[in-house]
N, C-alpha and C positions, 0 to 999 in steps of 0.2 A: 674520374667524373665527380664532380662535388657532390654533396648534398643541396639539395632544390628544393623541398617538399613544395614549395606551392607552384614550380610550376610541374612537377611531376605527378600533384593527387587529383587536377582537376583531368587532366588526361586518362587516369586509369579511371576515375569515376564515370567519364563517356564511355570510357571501353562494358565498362557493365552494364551502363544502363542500353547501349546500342547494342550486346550481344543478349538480353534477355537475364542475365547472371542469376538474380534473385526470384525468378518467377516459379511459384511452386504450383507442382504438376494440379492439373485437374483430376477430380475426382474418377474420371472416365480413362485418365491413363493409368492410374495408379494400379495395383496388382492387390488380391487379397491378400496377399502376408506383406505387404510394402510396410517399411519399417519408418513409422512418420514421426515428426516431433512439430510441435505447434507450438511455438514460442511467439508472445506478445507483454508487450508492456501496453498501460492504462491507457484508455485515448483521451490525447490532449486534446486542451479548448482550442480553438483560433486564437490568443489574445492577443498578436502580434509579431512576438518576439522570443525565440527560443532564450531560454536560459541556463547557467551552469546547471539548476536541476535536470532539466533535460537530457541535458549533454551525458550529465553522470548516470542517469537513466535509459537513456537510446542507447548508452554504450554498452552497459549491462547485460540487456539482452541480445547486441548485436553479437558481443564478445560468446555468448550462448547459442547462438543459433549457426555462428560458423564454425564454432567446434563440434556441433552435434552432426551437421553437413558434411565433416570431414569425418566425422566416425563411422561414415556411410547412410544415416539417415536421409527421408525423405524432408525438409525444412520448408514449413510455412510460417512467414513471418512480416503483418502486414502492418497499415497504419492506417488510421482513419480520425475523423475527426467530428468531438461531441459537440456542434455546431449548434444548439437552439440556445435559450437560455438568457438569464436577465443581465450579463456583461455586455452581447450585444444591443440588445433593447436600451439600456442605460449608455450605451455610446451614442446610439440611434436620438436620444430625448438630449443627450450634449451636442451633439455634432449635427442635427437635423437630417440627416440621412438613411435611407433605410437599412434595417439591419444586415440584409443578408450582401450588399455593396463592403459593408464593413467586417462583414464573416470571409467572403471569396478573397476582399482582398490580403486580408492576413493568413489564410489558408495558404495563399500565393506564396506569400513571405516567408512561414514559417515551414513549408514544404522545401522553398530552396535552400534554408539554411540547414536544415535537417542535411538534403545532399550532401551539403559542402562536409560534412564529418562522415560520408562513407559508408553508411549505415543501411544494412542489406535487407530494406524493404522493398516487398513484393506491391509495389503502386498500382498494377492491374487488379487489385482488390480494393484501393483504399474505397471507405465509402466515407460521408458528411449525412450527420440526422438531419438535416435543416433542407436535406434534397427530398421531394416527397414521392421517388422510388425506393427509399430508405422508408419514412416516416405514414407508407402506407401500410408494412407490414405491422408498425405500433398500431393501425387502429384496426386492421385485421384480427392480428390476436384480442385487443378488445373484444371487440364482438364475440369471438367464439368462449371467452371470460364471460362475457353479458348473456351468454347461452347457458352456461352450466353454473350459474350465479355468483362466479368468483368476483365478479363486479358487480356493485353497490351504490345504490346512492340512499345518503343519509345527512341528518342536521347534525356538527359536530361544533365545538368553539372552535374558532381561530382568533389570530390574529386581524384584525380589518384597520384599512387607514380609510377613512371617508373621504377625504382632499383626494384621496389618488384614486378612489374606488376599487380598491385591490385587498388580495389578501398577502402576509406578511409573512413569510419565512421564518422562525426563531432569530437565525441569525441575521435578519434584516432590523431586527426591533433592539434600539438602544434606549435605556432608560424612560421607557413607554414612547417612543418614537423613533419613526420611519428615520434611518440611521442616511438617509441621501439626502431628502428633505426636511426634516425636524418634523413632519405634518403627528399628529398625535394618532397614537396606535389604540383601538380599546379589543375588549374580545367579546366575540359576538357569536351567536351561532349561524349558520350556514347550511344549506343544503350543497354537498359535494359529492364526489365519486370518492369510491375506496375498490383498491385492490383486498380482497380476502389474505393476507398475510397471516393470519392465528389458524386461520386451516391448518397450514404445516408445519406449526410452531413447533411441534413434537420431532417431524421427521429433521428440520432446519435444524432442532442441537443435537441429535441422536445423531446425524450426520459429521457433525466437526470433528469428533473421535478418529473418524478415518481419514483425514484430512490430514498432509504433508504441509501444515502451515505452520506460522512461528506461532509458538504457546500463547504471548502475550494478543494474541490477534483471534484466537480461539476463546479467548478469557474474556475480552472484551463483548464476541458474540455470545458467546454466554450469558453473559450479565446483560447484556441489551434483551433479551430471547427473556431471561427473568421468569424461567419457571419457580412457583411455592405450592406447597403442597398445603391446604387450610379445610377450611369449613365455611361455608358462608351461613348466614342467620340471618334471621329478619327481628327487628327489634318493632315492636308498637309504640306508633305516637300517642301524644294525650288528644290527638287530633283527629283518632279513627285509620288514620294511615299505617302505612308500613314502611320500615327503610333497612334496606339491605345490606350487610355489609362482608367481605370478605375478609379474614382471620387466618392467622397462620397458628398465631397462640389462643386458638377457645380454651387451652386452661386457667387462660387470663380474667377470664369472663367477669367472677366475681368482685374483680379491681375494676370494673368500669367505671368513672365518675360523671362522663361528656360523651356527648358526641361531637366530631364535627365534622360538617358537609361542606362541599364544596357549595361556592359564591353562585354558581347556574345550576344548582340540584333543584329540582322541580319543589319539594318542600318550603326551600329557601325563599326561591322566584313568589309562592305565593304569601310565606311570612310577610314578604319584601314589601305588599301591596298595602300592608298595613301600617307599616313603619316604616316612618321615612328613615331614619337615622340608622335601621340597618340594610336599605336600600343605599344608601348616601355610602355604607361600606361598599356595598355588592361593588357601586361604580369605581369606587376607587379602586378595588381588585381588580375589573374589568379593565385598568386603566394599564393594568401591567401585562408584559409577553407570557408566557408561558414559562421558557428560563428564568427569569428573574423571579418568579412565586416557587419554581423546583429550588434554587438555589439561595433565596433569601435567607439569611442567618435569625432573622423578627420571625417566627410565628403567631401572627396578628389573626385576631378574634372578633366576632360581636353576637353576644346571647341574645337567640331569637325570644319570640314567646309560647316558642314550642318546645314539650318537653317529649322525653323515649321512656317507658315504661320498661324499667332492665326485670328482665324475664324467669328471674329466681326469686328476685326481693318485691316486687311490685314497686318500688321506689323511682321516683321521677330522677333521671337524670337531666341533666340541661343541653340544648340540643343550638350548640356555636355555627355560624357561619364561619369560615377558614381560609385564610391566603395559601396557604400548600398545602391543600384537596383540591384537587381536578377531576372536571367531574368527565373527563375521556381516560382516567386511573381506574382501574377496579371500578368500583359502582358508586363513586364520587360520594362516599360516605364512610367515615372510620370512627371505630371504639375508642375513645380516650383508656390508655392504661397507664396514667401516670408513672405508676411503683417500677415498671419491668418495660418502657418504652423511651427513650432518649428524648425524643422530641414530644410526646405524649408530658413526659416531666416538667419539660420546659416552659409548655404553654399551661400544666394547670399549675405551675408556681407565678408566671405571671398574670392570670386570673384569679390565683387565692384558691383553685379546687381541690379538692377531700386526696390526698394520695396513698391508699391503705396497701399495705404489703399484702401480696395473696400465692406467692411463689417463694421457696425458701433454697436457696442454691448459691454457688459459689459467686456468681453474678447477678446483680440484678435483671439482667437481659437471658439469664438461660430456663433451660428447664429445670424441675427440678421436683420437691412435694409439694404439695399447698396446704398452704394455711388461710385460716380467716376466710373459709369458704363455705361454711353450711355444712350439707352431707356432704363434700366432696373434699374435707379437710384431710389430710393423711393419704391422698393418693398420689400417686405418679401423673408426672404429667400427659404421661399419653394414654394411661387408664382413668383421667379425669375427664378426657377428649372424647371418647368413647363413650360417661357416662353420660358426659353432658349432651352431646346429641343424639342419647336415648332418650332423656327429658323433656328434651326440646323438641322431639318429635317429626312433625311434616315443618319446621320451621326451620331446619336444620340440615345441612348435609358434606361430608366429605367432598372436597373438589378441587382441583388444580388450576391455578388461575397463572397468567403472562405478563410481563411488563409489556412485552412485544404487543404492538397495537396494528389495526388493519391500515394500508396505506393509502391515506393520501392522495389523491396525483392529480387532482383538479387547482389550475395556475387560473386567477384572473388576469392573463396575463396575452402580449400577442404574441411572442416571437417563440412558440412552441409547438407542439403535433395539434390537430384540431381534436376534439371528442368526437366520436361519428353518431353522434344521438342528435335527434329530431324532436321535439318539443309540441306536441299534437293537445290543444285545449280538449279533444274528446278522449284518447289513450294516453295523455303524459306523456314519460322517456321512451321514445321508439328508437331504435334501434336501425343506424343507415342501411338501405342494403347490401351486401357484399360487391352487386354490378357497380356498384357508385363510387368505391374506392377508386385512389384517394379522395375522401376532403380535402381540396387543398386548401391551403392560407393563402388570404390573399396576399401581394405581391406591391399591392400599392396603398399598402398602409405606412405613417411613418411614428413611431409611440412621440407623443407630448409630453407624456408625465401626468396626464389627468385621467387615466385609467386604460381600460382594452379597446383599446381602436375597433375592434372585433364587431363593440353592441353599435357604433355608431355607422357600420359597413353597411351601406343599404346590398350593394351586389352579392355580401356572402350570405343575405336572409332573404332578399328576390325572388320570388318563384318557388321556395321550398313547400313542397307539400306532406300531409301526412303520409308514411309507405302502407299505410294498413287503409285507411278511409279518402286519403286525398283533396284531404280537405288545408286550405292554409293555414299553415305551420311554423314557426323560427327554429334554428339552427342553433346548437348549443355556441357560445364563444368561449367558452371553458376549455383552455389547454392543460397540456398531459405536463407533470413533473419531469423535467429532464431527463431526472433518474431511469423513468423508462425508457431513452435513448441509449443510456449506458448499460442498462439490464440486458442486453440480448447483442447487441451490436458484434462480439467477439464470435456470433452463430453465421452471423451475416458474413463473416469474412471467409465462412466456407464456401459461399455458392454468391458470390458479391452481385452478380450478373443476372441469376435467377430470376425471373420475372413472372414466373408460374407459381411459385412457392417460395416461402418464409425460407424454410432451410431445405437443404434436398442432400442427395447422397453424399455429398462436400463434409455433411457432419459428422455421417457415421465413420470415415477415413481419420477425420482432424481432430473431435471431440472423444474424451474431455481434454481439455489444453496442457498440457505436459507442461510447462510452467510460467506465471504471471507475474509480473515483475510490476510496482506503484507505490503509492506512499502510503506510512501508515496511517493517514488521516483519510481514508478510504479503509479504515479497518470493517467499520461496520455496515452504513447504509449500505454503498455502490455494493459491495462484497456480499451484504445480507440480501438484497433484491435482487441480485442477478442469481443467488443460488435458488429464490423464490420462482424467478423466474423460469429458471433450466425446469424446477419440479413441475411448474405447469406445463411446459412444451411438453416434457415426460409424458403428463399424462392425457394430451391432446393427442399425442402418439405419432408428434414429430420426431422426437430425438429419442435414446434409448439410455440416455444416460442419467445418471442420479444426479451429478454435481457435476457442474461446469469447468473448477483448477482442480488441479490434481495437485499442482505443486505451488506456491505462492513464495517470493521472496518481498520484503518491505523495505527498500533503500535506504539508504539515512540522509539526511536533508546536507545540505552543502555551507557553509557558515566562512565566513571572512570578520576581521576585525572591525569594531566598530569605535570610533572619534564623533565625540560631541564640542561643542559650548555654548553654551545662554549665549543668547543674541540680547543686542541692546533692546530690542524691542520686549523682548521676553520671553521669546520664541525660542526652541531648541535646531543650531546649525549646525548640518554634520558635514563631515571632513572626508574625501577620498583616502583608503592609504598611501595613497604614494603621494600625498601634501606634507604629512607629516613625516617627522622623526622620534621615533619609540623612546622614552626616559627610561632606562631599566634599573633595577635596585641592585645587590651586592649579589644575588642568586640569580640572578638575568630575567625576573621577574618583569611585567613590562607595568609599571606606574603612573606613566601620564604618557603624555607627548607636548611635540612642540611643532609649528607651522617650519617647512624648508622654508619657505619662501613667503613671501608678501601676497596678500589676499585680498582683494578690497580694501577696507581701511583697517586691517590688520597685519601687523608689522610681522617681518618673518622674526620669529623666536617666541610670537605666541602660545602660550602655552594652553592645551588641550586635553580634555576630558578623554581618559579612555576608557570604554564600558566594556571591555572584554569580546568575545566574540559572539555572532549570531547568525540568524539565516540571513541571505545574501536581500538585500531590499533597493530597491530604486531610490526609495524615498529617506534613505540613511545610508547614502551613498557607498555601500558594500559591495556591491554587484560587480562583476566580471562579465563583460559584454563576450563571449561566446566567439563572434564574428572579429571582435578585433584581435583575440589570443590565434584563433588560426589564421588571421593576416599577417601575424607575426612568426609565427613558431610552424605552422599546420596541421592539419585534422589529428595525425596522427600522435604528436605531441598530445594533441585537450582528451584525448582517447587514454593514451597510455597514463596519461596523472590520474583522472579520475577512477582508475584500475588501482592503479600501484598507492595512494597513500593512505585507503584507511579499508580496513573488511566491507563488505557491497553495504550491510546490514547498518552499521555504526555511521556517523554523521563526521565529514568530512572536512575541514578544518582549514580553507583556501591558505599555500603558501608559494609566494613568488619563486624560492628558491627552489624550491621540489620541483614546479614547473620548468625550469632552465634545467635543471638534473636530468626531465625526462627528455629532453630534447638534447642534453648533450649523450643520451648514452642511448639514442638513434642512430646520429650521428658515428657512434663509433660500430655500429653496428654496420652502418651503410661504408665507413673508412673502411673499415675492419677487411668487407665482403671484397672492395674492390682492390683490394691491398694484395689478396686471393688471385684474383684476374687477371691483374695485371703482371704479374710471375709468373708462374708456372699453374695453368689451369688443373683446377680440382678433378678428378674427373673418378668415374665409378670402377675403372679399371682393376683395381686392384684390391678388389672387393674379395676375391678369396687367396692374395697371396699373405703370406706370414708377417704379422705384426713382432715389431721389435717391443721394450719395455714400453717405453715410452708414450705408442700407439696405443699399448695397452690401459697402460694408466688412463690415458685421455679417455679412451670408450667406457674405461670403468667408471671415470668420473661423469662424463655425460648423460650415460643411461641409468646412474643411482641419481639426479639431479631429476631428470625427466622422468621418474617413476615416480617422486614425490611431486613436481608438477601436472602430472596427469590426474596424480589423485585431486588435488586442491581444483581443476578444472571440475573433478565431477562433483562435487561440495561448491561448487562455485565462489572458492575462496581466491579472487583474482588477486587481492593483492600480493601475495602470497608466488604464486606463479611468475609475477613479474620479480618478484625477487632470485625466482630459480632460473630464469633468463639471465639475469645480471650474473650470476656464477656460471653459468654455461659458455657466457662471453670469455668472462675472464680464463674458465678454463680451455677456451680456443687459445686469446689471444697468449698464452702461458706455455703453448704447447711449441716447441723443438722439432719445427717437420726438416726431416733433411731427406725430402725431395725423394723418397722409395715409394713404391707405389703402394706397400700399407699403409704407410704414414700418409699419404697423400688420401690415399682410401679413409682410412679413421679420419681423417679433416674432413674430408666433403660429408659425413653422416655426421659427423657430431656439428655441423653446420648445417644440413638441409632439417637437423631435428629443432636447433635454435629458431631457426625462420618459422617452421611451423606452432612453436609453441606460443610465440609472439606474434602469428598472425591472426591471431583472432580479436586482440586489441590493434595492430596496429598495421591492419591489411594494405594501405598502398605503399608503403615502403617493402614490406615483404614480397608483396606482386612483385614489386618490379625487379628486386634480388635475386628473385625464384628465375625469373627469364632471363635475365641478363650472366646469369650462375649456372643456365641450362638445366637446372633442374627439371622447369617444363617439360623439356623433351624424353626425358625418364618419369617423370611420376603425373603427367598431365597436368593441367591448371589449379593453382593453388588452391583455388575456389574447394574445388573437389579430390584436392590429391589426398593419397590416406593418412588417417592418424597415426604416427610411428606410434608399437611400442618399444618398451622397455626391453632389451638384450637379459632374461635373469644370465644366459651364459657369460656374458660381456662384466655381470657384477660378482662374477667368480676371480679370486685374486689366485696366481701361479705361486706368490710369496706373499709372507705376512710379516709385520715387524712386533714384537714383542717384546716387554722393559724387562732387563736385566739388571736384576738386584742379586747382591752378595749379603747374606745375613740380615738380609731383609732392608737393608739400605740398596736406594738407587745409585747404578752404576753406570749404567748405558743401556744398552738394545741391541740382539740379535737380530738377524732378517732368517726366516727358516722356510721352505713349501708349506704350502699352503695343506699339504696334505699328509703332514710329516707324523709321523709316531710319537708316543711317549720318547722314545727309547731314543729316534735321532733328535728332540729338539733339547734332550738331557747331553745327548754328545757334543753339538752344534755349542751349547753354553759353555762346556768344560772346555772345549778345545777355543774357545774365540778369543782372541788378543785380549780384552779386555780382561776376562777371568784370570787369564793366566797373568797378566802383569799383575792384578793385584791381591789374588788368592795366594799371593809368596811360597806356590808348593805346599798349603794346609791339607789335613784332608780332609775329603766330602763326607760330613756324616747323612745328610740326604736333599735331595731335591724338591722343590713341592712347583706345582706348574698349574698355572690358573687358566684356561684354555683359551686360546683367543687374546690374554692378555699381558700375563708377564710367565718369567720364570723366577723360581729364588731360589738361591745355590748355598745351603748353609754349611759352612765349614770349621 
């Protein structure tokens, strides 16, 4: 029978989906010591169309969850989809269409292509945030957050674009403007919600330690989390005020020459009323995102006409407005220390201010003694920390301050969770009642692009009354941050059906997730909120666990070559790879290219820009459409490449000819089997009669092969595995069966352990191996059949071969037992044809024998 993969994998994939294959048990069947493993990767958007990232990622974890399946584990492993969010809403203002038409239909899409690769999710779970039996349990936990005050509302800066009436994402804002419509971005303050995220800033890093995640991904939340340990002070204005600042180095104190505040510190705001020209600054700050003032290379200034009265000297310092001071940073206020600060240096060289050395150490940035400090000359710097906030008295104190800020999650936006707060002219933010979930959104909204459809709904502010007095009321039209979609959603995949409860007994079986498979640009936020997340459920006294991954791996991104050329117009036109032909240099380097063929008005032999390799793009023609690679090749081919050519972790490097590699050496796999069949059937028969040499060698070679494949399975080192498949072939196809029923026996095992090792990337060609090779009927369906192991008796050799040297030059090689003595593998050398033809009757002054490896006969 040929190889067919496509019409063989649409058939076995009915067979799964019509017998139930992937549905993982309910919480109510499962047993208290049931042995579970929860494997998921990241939930994808709707945005259409799967892509090689995908594929290399579904298959990652698919390859995980059917080997832990067969190691006897109980396997949940679902997919759902993070449906709200401003991809749809911006399709919705292109397309005129409402969003969620433009959500189901690409959920449609990108659910069947998923199929077509095989991939053994449990669909009687998936859930979509944008369903509001999903997106009621977001404003549930709200509310019980709005009980125990973990929700907030507060005036904070953001980003605002006025044309659009909305507020601005970081990365929505390009060079002060709305990066879709150029409309101008300014920053403004806001009343919004905030999640309390600094509550748990303490437990959120103390936690990472125990955490099975890659270091770099730990480092990252570290540094985002930005605990310092300082002192805060209060410095007096010449204005009667105070201004607060946090300090890491108060032994700097005495080098202070500036202050500067951020551009909306309340000090600033009222200098600003009196001077236009440093109001004329505030707005141009205002004019920029938030990124662009963190990352500006310019630290730009303007001296108010207020000075800070520095607290040892009485001496005015001058007290600057600042482009990188935020005033949601620390207390939007900081001590210029020129002499011992980087960026402190740079801005008082570009104003001309005083920069006095007051730290004497290897760096200017460290600690160290001080100098030119009054009484505090000659001390340490952290017995000058201690002096000075004895001096400084109630103005001073010891205190640990966060980079991590409270979050967020108010969208002026439609197509997200509603806020469940009521808006009462006599109580303010009330709070929906619980009988009234959901809020829904409504359904017949379609976004313009000129703000939240939300405030213009007369039906969703209708009728709303206050819940405490009853009196007429409006509805908040503030939607939730996506992010809270993705914060919990992996809780929801335990009890997906639930309808009485957020999470139920589904958690305590499945939770915490034994391992998460995403990319590492989800290192921090999605990563950091959902462990936010899990600590509130914690202590709501839903779930009982601390942290949500146990284990986390981070893909590497998928990349293909990229071809350019300037276009006559001036524009940059890219090239598919297979238009051109690679130029290589004397080392096979690749240096340009050239057009095969005729292009529009460019002649075939054009020559072409080559930019080296990158992530796979639409819009730089790199991409590998998914659907057309298993039209060609099938599922099981785009499965087994993205295994086999680079470690899961490392970033993947698209090549044609590896892909044909892995399809040809299916193929021989599927030759191979049926080459088997069609002879003399394999069969288990001769399972304990006596192996000749031969049979032996094979099983020794198979199971030392499959002991190091088993390992790299539990390291999830797949590429690695599939290399120890290709030797496992080779060592079948190598193998001399003549037809006895051990040898016949050692083939059928060192084959049913091949199919299994390779079925977890490349399960419908194995399915159908396993049945048509009757394994079935001995070990049940592959799905569930067991994980061999390793024979150690099988990697016990009967003989060994050892190099035989004469005087310490190589001669040849004995074969001796394996369990032979000093004394016989000394006779075995003297008596063996070789010695004696070229030892000419010398005599042995002694032998020396290195175990396991050679002998040496000196004479």
């Amino acid at each position: 029978m040929p190889f067919q993969p496509l019409l063989q994998e649409p058939a076995i994939q009915r067979h799964w989906i019509e017998s139930g294959a992937f549905r993982a048990k309910r919480a109510a069947d499962l047993l208290p010591d049931s042995k579970t493993f929860y494997m998921l990767v990241m939930l994808p958007y709707p945005s259409g169309r799967i892509h090689m990232g995908h594929v290399r990622n579904y298959t990652l974890g698919d390859v995980t969850a059917r080997f832990r399946r067969m190691q006897g584990y109980e396997v949940m492993h679902p997919l759902g989809w993070d449906s709200f969010g401003l991809p749809a809403e911006n399709a919705a203002i292109k397309n005129g269409i409402h969003p969620a038409i433009w959500t189901r239909a690409n959920i449609e899409e990108m659910k069947g292509q998923i199929q077509k690769l095989g991939i053994s999710y449990d669909w009687e779970r998936e859930v979509a945030s944008f369903q509001d039996d999903y997106y009621r349990w977001n404003q549930w936990l709200f509310l019980k957050m709005w009980e125990r005050g973990d929700v907030f509302r507060a005036n904070r800066t953001v980003n605002w674009c006025e044309a659009l009436g909305t507020v601005l994402a970081n990365e929505q804002v390009v060079d002060g403007k709305d990066e879709r419509t150029g409309h101008p971005v300014t920053q403004k303050p806001l009343e919004q919600y905030f999640f309390q995220t600094t509550k748990y800033a303490d437990e959120l890093l103390a936690c990472l330690d125990g955490l099975d995640w890659p270091e770099n991904v730990k480092t990252m939340q570290r540094h985002w989390i930005g605990r310092s340990e300082g002192a805060r002070m209060a410095f007096d204005l010449d204005t009667g005020e105070q201004v607060e600042v946090f300090t890491t180095r108060l032994d700097t104190l005495c080098g202070v020459t500036f202050m500067a505040l951020s551009t909306e510190h309340p000090v600033i705001e009222q200098a600003a009323k009196s001077d236009p020209a440093l109001k004329a600054f505030c707005d141009q700050v205002a004019a920029l995102s938030r990124e662009e003032r963190l990352t500006s290379d310019e630290k730009l200034g303007h001296r108010s006409a207020v000075s800070a009265i520095h607290p040892f000297t009485g001496e005015k310092v001058p007290v600057f407005a600042a482009n990188y001071v935020l005033m949601d940073y620390g207390t939007g206020a900081v001590m210029g220390v020129p002499a011992h600060d980087e960026r402190d240096f740079e801005f008082a060289q570009k104003y001309g201010l005083a920069i006095p050395k007051v730290i004497e150490s290897e760096s200017a940035w460290d600690l160290g003694t001080l100098v030119n400090s009054g009484e505090f000359t000659g001390m340490k710097s952290e017995e000058a920390v201690t002096a000075m906030i004895a001096k400084l008295g109630d103005r001073a104190e010891r205190t640990t301050t966060y980079k991590l800020k409270d979050w967020g999650l108010s969208r002026q936006r439609y197509w997200g969770t509603p806020i469940p707060i009521i808006h009462c002219p006599e109580h303010g933010a009330v709070p929906v009642p619980e009988k009234d979930l959901p809020v829904i959104l409504p359904q017949d909204c379609v976004p313009d692009g000129s703000g939240n459809p939300l405030h213009k709904h007369e039906g969703f502010h209708a009728g709303v009354v206050c819940p405490i007095c009853g009196v007429a009321a409006r509805r908040e039209t503030d939607t939730m941050d996506t992010f809270v979609d993705s914060s919990w959603y992996y809780m929801r995949y335990c009890d997906p059906k639930n309808e009485q409860a957020m999470v139920a007994d589904g958690a305590a079986y499945w939770m915490p997730m034994d391992q998460y498979i995403g990319g590492i640009e989800h290192a921090i936020l999605h990563l950091l909120y959902a462990r936010f997340w899990t600590k509130v459920m914690r202590d709501l006294g839903l779930i009982s666990v601390d942290e949500p991954f146990a284990k986390l791996l981070t893909q590497g991104m998928v990349l293909n070559h990229i071809y350019s050329r300037k276009s006559s117009q001036g524009g940059v036109e890219y090239f598919w790879p297979a238009e051109v032909e690679d130029t290589l240099d004397a080392t096979g380097k690749v240096t340009g290219a050239k057009l095969k063929q005729a292009k529009g008005d460019l002649p075939a032999g054009t020559l072409i820009t080559y930019e080296g390799v990158g992530t796979m793009s639409k819009s730089k023609n790199n991409g590998v459409d998914p659907q057309d690679l298993i039209e060609k090749y099938g599922a099981d081919t785009a499965r087994l490449y993205t295994m086999f050519t680079a470690p899961p972790e490392a970033t993947l490097e698209w090549n044609d000819a590896a892909v044909e590699g892995s399809y040809r050496f299916l193929r021989r796999v599927w030759n191979f089997c049926f080459k088997q069949s069609a002879s003399t059937p394999i069969g288990a028969a001769g399972k304990n009669a006596s192996l000749n040499k031969q049979a032996k060698a094979l099983r020794r070679e198979i199971h030392t092969i499959f002991k190091q494949v088993d390992y790299d399975y539990q390291r999830m080192q797949y590429n690695t595995v599939v290399s120890g498949a290709m030797k496992m072939l080779n060592a079948l196809e190598d193998f001399q069966n003549d037809g006895s029923a051990g040898s016949q026996w050692a083939l059928r095992e060192g084959l049913g352990i091949l199919l299994r090792a390779i079925y977890p990337a490349t399960p419908h060609l194995t399915h159908a191996l396993w049945v048509d090779l009757a394994y079935a009927a001995e070990f049940g369906d592959l799905l569930d059949a067991p994980w061999p192991k390793a024979d150690e008796t099988a990697l016990l050799q009967d003989e060994i071969e050892l190099v035989l040297q004469i005087n310490g030059k190589l001669r040849g090689a004995i074969v001796v037992p394996a369990t032979a003595s000093r004394e016989q593998i000394e006779r075995i050398a003297i008596d063996s044809d070789v010695f004696q033809k070229l030892a000419g009757g010398q005599a042995i002054k002694k032998v020396i024998i290195v175990p396991g490896r050679l002998v040496n006969v000196v004479v």
